[in-house]
Each structure stands twice: as C-alpha cells, then as structure tokens.
C-alpha positions in Angstrom: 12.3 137.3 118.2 9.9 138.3 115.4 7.9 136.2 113.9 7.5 135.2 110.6 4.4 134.5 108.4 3.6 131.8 105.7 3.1 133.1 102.4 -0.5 133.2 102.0 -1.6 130.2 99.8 0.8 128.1 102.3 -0.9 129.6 105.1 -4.3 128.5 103.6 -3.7 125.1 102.7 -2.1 124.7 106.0 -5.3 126.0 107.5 -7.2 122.7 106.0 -4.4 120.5 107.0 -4.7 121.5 110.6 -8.2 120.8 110.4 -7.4 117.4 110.1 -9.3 117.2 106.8 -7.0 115.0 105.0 -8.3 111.5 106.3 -5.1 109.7 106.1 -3.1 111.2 108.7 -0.3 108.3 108.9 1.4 109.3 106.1 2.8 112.0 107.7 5.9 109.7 109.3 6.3 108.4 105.6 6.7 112.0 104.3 9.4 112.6 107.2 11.5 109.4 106.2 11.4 110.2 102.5 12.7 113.9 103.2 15.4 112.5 105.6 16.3 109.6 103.1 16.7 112.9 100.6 19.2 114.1 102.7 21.1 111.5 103.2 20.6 110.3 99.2 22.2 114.0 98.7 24.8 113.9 101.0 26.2 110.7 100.0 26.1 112.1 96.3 28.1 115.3 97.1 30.8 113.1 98.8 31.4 111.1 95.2 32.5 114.2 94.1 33.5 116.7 96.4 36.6 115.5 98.4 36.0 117.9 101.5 32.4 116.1 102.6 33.8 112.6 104.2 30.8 110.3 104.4 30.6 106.5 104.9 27.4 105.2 103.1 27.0 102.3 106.0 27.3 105.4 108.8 24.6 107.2 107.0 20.7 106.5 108.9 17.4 107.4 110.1 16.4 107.3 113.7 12.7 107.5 115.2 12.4 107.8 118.8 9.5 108.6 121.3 8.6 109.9 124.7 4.6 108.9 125.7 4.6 110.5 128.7 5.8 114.0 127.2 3.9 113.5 123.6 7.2 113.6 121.7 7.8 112.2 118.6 11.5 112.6 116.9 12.9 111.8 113.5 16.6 112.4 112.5 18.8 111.7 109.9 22.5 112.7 109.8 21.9 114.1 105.8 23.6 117.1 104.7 21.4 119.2 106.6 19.8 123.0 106.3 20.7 126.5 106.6 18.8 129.2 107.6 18.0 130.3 104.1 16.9 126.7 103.3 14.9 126.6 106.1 13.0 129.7 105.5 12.7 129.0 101.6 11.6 124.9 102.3 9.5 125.3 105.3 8.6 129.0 105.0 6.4 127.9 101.1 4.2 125.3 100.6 2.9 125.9 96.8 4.2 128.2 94.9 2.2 131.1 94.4 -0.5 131.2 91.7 -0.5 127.6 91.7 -3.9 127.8 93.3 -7.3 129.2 93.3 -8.2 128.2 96.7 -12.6 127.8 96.8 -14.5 129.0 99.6 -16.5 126.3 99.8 -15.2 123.2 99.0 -16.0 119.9 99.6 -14.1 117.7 102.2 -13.2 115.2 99.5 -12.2 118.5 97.2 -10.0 119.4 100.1 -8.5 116.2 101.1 -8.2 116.0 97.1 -5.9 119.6 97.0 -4.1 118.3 99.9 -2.7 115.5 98.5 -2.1 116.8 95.1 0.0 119.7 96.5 2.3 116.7 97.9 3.1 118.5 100.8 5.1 116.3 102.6 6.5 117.9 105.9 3.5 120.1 106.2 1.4 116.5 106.7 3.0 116.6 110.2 0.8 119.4 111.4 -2.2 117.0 111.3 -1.2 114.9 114.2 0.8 117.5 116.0 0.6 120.8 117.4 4.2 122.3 117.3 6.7 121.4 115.3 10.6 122.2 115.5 13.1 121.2 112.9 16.8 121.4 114.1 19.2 121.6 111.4 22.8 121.9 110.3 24.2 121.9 106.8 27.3 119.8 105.5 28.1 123.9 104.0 28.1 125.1 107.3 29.6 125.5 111.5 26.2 127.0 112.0 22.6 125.2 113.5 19.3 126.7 113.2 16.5 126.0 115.0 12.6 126.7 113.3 9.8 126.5 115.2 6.1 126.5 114.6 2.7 126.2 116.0 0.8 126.1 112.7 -0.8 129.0 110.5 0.4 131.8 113.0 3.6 131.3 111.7 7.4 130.8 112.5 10.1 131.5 114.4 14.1 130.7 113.4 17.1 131.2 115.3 20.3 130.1 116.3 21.1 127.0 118.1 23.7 124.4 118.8 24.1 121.1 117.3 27.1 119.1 117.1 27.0 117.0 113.9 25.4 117.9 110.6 21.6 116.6 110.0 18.4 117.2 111.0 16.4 116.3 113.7 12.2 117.1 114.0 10.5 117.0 116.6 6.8 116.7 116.8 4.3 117.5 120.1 1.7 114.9 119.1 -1.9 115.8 120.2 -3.9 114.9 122.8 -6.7 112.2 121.6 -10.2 113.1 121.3 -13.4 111.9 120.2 -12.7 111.7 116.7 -8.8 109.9 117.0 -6.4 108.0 118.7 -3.3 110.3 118.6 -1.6 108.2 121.5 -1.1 105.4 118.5 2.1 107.6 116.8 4.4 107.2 120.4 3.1 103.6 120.4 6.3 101.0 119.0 4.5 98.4 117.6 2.5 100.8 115.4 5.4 103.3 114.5 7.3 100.0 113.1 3.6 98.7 111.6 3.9 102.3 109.6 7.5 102.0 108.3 7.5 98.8 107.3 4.0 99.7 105.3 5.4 102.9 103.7 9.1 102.7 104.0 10.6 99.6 103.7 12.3 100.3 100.8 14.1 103.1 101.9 17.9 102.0 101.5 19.3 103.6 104.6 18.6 101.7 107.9 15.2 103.4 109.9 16.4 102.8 113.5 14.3 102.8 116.8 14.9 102.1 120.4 12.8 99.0 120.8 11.8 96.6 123.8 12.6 93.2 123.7 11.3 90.4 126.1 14.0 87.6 127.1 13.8 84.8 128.7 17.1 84.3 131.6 15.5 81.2 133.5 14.2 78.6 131.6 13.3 76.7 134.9 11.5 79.5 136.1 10.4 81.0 133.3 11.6 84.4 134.4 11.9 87.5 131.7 13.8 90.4 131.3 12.7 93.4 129.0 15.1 95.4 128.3 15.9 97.8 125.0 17.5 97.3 122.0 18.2 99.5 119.0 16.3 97.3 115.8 16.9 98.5 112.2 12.7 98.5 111.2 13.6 98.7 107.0 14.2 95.6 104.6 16.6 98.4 102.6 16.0 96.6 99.6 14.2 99.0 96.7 11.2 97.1 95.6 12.3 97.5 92.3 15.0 95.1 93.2 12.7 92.2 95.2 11.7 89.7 92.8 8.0 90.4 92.0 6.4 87.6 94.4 7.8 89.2 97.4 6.0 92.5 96.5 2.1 92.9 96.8 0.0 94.9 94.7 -0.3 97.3 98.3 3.2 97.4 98.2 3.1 98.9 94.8 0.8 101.3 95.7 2.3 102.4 98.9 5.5 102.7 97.2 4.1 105.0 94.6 1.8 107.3 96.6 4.9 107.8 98.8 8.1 108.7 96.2 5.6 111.0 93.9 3.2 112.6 96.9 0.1 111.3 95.2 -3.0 110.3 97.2 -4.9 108.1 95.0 -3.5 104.6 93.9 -1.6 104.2 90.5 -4.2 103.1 87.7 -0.9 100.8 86.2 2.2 99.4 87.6 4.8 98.4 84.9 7.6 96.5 86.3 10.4 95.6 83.9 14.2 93.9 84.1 16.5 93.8 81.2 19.9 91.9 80.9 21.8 92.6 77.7 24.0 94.7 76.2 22.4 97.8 78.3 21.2 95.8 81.3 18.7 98.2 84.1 15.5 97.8 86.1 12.1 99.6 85.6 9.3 100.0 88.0 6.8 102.7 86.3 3.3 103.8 86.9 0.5 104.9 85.2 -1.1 107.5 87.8 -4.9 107.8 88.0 -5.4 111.4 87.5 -3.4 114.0 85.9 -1.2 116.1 88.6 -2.4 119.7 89.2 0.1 121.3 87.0 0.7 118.8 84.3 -1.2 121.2 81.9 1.3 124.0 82.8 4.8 125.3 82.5 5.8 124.1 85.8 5.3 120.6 85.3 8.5 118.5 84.5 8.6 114.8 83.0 11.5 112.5 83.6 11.8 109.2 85.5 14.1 109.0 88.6 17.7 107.7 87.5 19.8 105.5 89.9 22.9 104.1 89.5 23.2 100.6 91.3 20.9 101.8 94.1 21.7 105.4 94.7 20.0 108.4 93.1 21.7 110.1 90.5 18.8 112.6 88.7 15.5 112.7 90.3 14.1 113.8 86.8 15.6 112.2 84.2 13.7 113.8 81.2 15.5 111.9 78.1 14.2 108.6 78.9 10.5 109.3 78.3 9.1 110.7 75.2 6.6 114.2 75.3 3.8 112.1 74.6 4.4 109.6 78.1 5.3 112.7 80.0 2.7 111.6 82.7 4.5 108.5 83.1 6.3 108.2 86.6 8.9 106.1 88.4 12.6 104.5 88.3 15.5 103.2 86.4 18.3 101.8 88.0 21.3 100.6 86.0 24.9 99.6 86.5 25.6 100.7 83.1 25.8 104.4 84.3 28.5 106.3 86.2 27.7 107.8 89.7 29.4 111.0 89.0 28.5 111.2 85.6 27.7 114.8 84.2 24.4 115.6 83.1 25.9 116.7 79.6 27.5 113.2 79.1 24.3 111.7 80.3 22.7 112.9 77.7 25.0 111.9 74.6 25.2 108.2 76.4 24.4 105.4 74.2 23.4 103.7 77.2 20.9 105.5 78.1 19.5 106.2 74.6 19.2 102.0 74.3 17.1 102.5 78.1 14.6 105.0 76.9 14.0 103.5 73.5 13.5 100.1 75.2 10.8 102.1 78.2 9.2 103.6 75.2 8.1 100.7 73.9 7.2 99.0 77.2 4.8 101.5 78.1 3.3 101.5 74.4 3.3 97.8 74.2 1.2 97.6 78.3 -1.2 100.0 76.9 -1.8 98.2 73.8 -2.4 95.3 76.3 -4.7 97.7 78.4 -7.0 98.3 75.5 -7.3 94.8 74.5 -7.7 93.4 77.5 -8.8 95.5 80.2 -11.2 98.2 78.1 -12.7 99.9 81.1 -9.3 101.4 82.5 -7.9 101.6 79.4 -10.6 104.3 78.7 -10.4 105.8 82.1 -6.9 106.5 81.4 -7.8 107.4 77.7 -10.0 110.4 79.3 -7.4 111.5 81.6 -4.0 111.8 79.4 -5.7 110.9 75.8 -5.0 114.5 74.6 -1.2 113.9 75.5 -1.2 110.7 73.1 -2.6 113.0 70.4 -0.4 115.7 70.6 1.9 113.0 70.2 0.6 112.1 66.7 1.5 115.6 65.1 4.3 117.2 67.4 7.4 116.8 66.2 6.4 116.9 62.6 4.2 113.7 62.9 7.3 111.5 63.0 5.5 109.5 66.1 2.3 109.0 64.3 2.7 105.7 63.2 3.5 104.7 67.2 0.4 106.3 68.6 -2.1 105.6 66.4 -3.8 102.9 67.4 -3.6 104.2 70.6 -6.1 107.2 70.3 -9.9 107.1 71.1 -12.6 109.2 69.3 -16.4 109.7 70.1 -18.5 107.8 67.3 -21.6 108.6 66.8 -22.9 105.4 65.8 -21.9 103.7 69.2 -22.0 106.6 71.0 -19.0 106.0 73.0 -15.5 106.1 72.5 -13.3 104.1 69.9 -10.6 103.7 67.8 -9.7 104.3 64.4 -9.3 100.6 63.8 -12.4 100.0 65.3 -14.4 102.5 63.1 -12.5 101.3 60.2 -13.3 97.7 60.5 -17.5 98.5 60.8 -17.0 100.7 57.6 -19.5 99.5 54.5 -17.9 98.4 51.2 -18.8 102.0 49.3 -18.1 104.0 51.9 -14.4 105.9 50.8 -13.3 107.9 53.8 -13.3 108.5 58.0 -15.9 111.3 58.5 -15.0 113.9 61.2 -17.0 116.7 62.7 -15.6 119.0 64.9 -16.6 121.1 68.2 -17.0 122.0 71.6 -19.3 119.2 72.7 -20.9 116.1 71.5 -24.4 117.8 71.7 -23.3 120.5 69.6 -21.7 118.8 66.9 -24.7 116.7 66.5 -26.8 119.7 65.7 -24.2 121.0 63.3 -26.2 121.1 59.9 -22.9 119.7 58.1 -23.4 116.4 60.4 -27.0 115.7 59.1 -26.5 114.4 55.4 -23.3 111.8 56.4 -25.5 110.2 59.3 -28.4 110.1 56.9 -26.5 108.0 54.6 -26.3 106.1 57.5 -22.3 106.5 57.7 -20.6 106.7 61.3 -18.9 110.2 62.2 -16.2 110.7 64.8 -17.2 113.7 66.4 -13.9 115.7 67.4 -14.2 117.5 70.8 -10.7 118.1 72.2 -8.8 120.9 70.7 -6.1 119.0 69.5 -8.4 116.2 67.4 -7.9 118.3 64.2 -4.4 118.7 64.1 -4.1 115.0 65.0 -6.3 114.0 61.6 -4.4 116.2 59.8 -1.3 114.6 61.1 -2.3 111.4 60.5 -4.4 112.1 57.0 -4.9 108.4 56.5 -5.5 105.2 58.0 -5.6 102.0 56.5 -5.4 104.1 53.5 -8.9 105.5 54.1 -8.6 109.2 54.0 -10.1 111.5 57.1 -13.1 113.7 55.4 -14.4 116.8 57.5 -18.0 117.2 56.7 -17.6 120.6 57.2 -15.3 120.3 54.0 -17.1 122.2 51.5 -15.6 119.4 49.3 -17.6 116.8 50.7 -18.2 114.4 48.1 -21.7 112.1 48.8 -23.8 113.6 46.0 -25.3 111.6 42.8 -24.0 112.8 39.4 -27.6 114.1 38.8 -27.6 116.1 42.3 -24.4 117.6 41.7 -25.6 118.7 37.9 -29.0 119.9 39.5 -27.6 122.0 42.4 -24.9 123.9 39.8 -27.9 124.8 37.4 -29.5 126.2 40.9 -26.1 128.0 41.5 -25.6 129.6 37.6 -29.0 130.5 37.3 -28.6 132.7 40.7 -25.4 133.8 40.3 -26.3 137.5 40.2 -28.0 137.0 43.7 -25.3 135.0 44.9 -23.1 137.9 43.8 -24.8 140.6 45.3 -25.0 138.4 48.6 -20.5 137.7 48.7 -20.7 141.6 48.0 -22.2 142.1 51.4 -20.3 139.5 53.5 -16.8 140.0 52.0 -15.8 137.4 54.7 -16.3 134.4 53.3 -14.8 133.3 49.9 -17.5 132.2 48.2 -21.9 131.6 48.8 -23.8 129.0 47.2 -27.0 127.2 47.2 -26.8 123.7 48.8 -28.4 120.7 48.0 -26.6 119.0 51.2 -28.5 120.3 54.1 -31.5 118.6 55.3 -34.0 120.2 57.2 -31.1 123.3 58.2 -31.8 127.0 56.3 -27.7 127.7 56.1 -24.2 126.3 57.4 -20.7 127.6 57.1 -18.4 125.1 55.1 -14.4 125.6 54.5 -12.1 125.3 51.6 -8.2 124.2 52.1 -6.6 122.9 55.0 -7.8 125.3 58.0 -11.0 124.6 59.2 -13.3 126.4 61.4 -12.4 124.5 64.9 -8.6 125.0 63.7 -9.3 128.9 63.8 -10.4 128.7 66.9 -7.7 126.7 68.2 -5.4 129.5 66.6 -7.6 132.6 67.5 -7.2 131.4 71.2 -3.4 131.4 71.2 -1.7 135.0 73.3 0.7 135.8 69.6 -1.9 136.5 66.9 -0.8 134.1 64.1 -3.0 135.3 61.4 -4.4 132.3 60.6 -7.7 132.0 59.7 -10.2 129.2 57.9 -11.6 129.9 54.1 -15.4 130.0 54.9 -18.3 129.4 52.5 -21.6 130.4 53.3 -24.4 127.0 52.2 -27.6 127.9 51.6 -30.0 125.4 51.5 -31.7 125.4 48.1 -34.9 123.6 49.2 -35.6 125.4 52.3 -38.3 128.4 52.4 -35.8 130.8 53.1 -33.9 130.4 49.2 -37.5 131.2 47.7 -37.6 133.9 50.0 -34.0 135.0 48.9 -34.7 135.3 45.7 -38.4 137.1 45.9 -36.6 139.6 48.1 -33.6 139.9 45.5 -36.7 141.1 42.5 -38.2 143.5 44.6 -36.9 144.5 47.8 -32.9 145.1 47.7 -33.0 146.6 51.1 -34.6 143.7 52.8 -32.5 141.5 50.5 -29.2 142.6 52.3 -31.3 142.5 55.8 -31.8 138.6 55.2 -28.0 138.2 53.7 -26.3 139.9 57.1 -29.0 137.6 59.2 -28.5 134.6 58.0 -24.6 135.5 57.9 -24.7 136.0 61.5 -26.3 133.0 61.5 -24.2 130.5 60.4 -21.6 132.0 62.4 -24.0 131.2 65.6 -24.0 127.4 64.4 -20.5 127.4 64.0 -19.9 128.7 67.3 -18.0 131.9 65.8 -18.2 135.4 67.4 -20.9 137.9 66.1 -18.4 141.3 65.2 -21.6 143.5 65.2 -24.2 141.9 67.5 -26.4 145.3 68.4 -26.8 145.7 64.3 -28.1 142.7 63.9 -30.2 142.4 66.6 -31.8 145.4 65.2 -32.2 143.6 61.9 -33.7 140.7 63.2 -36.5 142.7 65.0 -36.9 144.9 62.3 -37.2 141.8 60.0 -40.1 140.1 62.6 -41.7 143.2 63.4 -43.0 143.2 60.1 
C-alpha cells in the first residue's frame, strides 16, 4: 500500500512537534477528548434533525483505556465518525497552506509559540507517541478506515472492519528517557489527574477501566482489588457551576483547551442573565492576537448552545466587528436546537443577547482601565487598532461607544493615554487636541510641523497606527474640543502681528514663490513660514486628506486616486530663504536647483517617495561641489 505524504507546511510543523519542543506535552489527551466530544456534540445534533441517525444522548461517551506492558494508550468515542476522505482531508493537513512562513532558525520559545497558535490538536499526540492509528467509521457510511502513521514520513489508509460507528485512536506511547517520564500517560491515577484538569467539563461521561481496593473481612482486614468502569468527568460546563466552585486554573484550563491557545486568557468575563431573554456567558479576553486575526481567514463569533448542547460553533451576530477578538460561550434556553441559521439571525432573542454581551465586554474594559491600568494597556497594544477601527467603520455610528476606550501616545507623558486624559491636563487658552502623524514616535518628534505646538508648551498625540487618522476624523470632537493636525497648513497658534508680518513676507515674494509652484506643480500652493523653528522647509496639507492618510490610501491593491493637497513651508527666518531669494536676482538656474532640492526634501521629512532620485542626487552634488 502506498504511502502518502503530509502537505509540506504540515510536514514541518510536525517535524518540531516530534521534537518534543512544545514543553507541555499533556495536553495532547485534552486535544483527543475535545475532538471525540466534537463527534459526539455532532452526532447528537444530526439526530435532532435527521430521522435516519437513532442516537440516545445518555448512550453517547468517551472511553480511555491502557495497556503498560505493550505501551498502548486508546481513546474512543462512539461520534459520528470518519470516512476516508475525512480522514485524508483532517489528518492528511495541519495548517493550511500559506498560513506560514516557517524560519530557519527559530527559537525554542518561537517554536513552542507557532505550535500552539496553529492549535493543532490531534497532531499534539505525536509528542508522546511514536505511531499513531485512528480507526474510524462514519454515521454516512457501512465502511471503516484504518490511517496509520509514524510521524513526518507520512501515512497509510486502508480498509478495515469495525462494527459500530465512532472512532477509536490508538497511540504507541514512547519509551522514557533522560529528558521524560513517558510511562506517566498508561499510569490511572495520572490519566484521571489530566481529565479532571482539562476535561471536566466535557458533558459526555469520559470512562476508564479503573482498580478499586475493597475491603471483604473486616476482622481480618483482607482486600480485594478488582476493576471497575468510573465515569472521570463532573459533565457539568463550567459556565453552568456557580463561580466558587470554579478556580481561576479552571478558567484558564477551560479556555486554552476549547480555542487551542497556549498562553492563559488576559480576562475572564463570566455573566448570567434572568429576564425576558434569560442565557449564560463565559468570555475571554485572550492575551495575544491569534496568527490570522489580521487576515481573511479569521472568523469572529462566540460558540452558541442551546441548554447544553452546541448549536453554532461561531456564532458571528452576537459580537460586534470591533470585539471580534473576543472568545467563548452562550448558552440559552431561549433558542431552538434545530433552529435554522436564517431564523437565527432575524431572532429577537438573540438580538436582546448580543446587545446585552456588547455592553458587558465594554463595561469590564472600562473597569480594566480604571482599575487595573497595566493590563488594560497590555491588551490596548494587542487589539487597540480593532477598537479604532471601531470608531469610524460603519459610518462612525459606534464612536460614541468606543471612545473612551482608545489610547494615544502623548508626548508630554510619553506614554499612552486617553483622550479624556489629555483633555482634562489641557490649559484654559488652549482650543483644540493636537495630532501628529507617522510611522514612529521618533519620527514624528523630528517632524518640523511638531516643533512650534510643543514649544508653546501644548501636549501632542503623536498618531502611529495606520488607522489613528481616520479615527480623529471619525470622531472630529471631543468634549467639544476639536482634533487639530499640526501638519494642517491651517494651524492657527500665531499672534495677529505674526500672521500680518509673515503675509507681507509672502506678497512681497510672490513672484519667487511663483516661479518656485511653477517648478513643483505638485503641491498646491508655496509659502514662506514663520512656524518652523530651527527646520529650513516642511510639507503642510489643505482639506481633509493628509499626508499619513495618502499613505494609508497609496498602500491599498485598487488605486483609489486619492491623494493629500500638499503645501510646501519655507521657513522665512532660516539662511536658506535669504539664499532663495539672492539666487532668484541672479542665478535662475541655481534658483530652480535649490527649489527641486528642497522639494525633495520635504518629501524626505514627510516620509514620501522621491519620483526622480538619480536627478536629484545629481543636483545636490552639483549644488556642494561648488
């Protein structure tokens, strides 16, 4: 029989999971339950509705058994089973392809980190075993299949008999060595240790074959062992247990386990509502974003139950876009087991739920900020841009929700803050928020623009994500202070006698200035400044797109056209407006040397492409060479 490969990234990542590089190896049974409690979960579902599948819910289980003496571990489940092409597709693919860029050399932590992210669940086994078979028959068919695999090598399937439908794996656990005590996974009390730690909540019994110790003479205080089959599982979700019955580890175990993540959740949110829509929460906050949150491929939704049993594992309508990385469960009575997905959606119920989760989660990290700063920010840095892209999707109608939600860098304090925070520090004669925009911190602070605001001594939020801008302009006020970029060629901080001295500069040279918007017909407009410090030029805007906006816009695959009305600023006090104007008497040629240099320029500062870089780097060295 021929056999068959692992598609490349699977083969990889299974590499580093053989290697035993994932520290954690006991989550490996947990992983097994959870895909057997699937099956059943799925089976049971199918039964509500289709009339040929005849399924007790109280006949439906898990069994764990164990041989020490021939290294065999086995987990069944009586579930709806395989076929051969769901063998091949589930076990034949661990990521999907170009989710990855596998590194040559990465870090063990970087490893065990990809591992875990990847939440790859039945492959986990290959860490404490060294062949694996998965015995399966589908509810859909009269058909077993037997797959078989010693790790990266590959595969074998092929025809076999079993007489119910299910699935049964069967793991060779390894010999111990120096570095760890295989032996402990065909040990009882630590296989019932494991599912009681990671799936007691599993709501179909986990059986074993265990021994128990009796005593049949008192008088003589003579025992018997023999063996009895023990159900290991409370079968009570823990979002059902009344919250001091469930520890914090609890929590955590319970959450790395149902979304495959190997770090503990940064929040737990546990609600219980009785009313006219009555349900259970348990949600989580995770710690980091998953892998492909920023992608396509990533899906929002909460799991949906209906009194205890599963009825969408992704329920997307009860969270909003901007709590997408929210995860967990909803279980409500209110909701039909069999009920369509297109009814789901139009149900009132349901509506009342996610409006009433919404608010939860908004209202625990309002509480977060206020009371518990530190991870409040850690999660700020992890899903902040999510909240701000909150503020102007949807035509800004969630603005008012999320505002005081959303951090910016000041440059006062130096750290992050929010928009009340800045608001409250502002002086009585200061009129608006001040923004800067860029790529970094360190290079907004050098922006030219950013120099006369902070010498007036007022605080600037310095915008780094690429969504900052379209949040301000979302929001455009706050507390009825108006956001002010000081890249605005509008910016408004001069006296009534600068502002008359700097236009007498401007009409006086206006022939100069002329001849120089002649030259670079991309900007709009160039003037002499009297806001720039100790900086020979800067690029200023006009109207609603700035510069970072263009950017933003320039970046995106369909060419939108879009582009920021620039100004070119000249510093009227700086040597290089003398020189301007010398040059404009007597040398035109040098004159329109100086104009495309300091063009170029101001582009530089504004981190804007140079169009004709070999051109002007002849200019410049004809211009020093002198």
């Amino acid at each position: 029989m021929a056999k068959k490969e692992f598609k490349s990234e699977s083969k990889r990542l299974l590499d580093l999971m053989i290697n035993s590089i994932y520290t954690n190896k006991d989550i490996f049974l947990r992983e097994l339950i959870s895909n057997a409690s699937d099956a059943l979960d799925k089976l049971y579902y199918r039964s509500l509705t289709d009339k040929k599948i005849k399924v007790k819910k109280d006949k439906l289980e898990i069994n764990i058994s164990f041989d020490k003496e021939s290294r065999i571990l086995t987990i069944s489940d009586n579930g709806c089973g395989m076929t051969k092409e769901e063998l091949e597709t589930n076990l034949g693919t661990i990521a999907k392809s170009g989710t990855l860029a596998f590194k040559e050399n990465m870090t063990k932590d970087e490893k065990a980190s990809i591992i875990g992210q990847f939440g790859v669940g039945f492959y986990s086994s290959f860490m404490v075993s060294d062949k694996i078979s998965v015995l399966s028959r589908s509810v859909d068919s009269d058909e077993a299949y037997l797959w078989e695999s010693k790790g990266v090598d590959g595969y074998t399937v092929k025809k076999a008999e079993k007489d119910s439908i299910g699935t049964e794996i069967t793991l060779s656990i390894k010999d111990d060595d120096e570095e760890f005590n295989y032996s402990k996974y065909l040990d009882e009390y630590e296989l019932k240790q494991l599912v009681k730690k990671y799936s007691d909540y599993i709501s179909f019994p986990i059986k074993m074959e265990c021994m128990h110790h009796h005593l049949v003479d008192e008088k003589e205080k003579k025992y018997e062992d023999h063996k009895e089959v023990e159900t290991l599982n409370s079968m009570v979700p823990i979002w059902k247990k009344s919250k001091n019955e469930v520890t914090d580890e609890d929590y955590d175990n319970f959450y790395m386990d149902k979304f495959s993540d190997y770090d503990k959740p940064l929040k737990v949110i546990s609600s219980s509502v009785e009313g006219m829509t009555s349900y259970k929460a348990l949600l989580f906050i995770p710690s980091h974003a998953p892998y492909d949150y920023y992608t396509q491929e990533y899906e929002k939704g909460l799991a949906l139950y209906s009194n205890g049993v599963m009825i969408m594992e992704k329920c997307s309508d009860l969270l909003p876009d901007y709590f997408s990385f929210v995860k967990g469960i909803v279980d409500t009575e209110d909701l039909s087991l069999n009920i369509s997905r297109e009814l789901l959606q139009e149900s009132q119920s349901l509506k009342l739920i996610a409006k009433n989760i919404e608010s939860k989660i908004r209202k625990e990290l309002e509480k977060m900020l206020k009371d518990d700063r530190d991870n409040y920010i850690s999660f700020f840095k992890t899903f902040g841009v999510q909240l701000k892209y909150g503020v102007y999707n949807n035509f800004a109608q969630d603005k008012d929700k999320l505002k005081d939600l959303v951090m910016f860098y000041s440059a006062k304090h130096e750290k992050l803050i929010t928009l009340n925070e800045y608001v409250s520090e502002m002086r009585d004669d200061q009129e608006a928020i001040y923004y800067a925009s860029g790529s970094s911190v360190e290079k907004i602070k050098a922006l030219p623009q950013v120099e006369q605001v902070r010498d007036k001594e007022f605080d600037i939020l310095y915008l780094t994500d690429y969504v900052d801008e379209f949040c301000i302009t979302a929001l455009q006020e706050y507390e009825k202070k108006k956001f002010v970029n000081v890249s605005d060629g509008n910016l408004d901080l001069e006296s009534e006698e600068e502002k008359e001295a700097n236009k007498k500069v401007n009409e006086d040279n206006s022939d100069l200035l002329k001849a120089m918007s002649e030259e670079i017909k991309e900007v709009s407009e160039v003037k002499f400044s009297n806001k720039l410090k100790t900086h020979p030029v800067c690029l200023t805007t006009k109207g609603d797109v700035s510069i970072e906006m263009q950017k933003v816009f320039d970046a995106m695959p369909n060419d939108m056209g879009i582009k920021a009305e620039t100004v070119l600023e000249i510093n009227e006090k700086h040597p290089i407006a003398d020189k301007l104007k010398k040059l404009y008497k007597k040398d035109k040629d040098e004159f329109i040397k100086y104009t495309k240099i300091l063009y170029s320029e101001a582009r530089i500062i504004a981190g804007l492409p140079i169009d004709n870089p070999t051109e002007i780097s002849k200019l410049i060295c004809d211009v020093i060479s002198k």
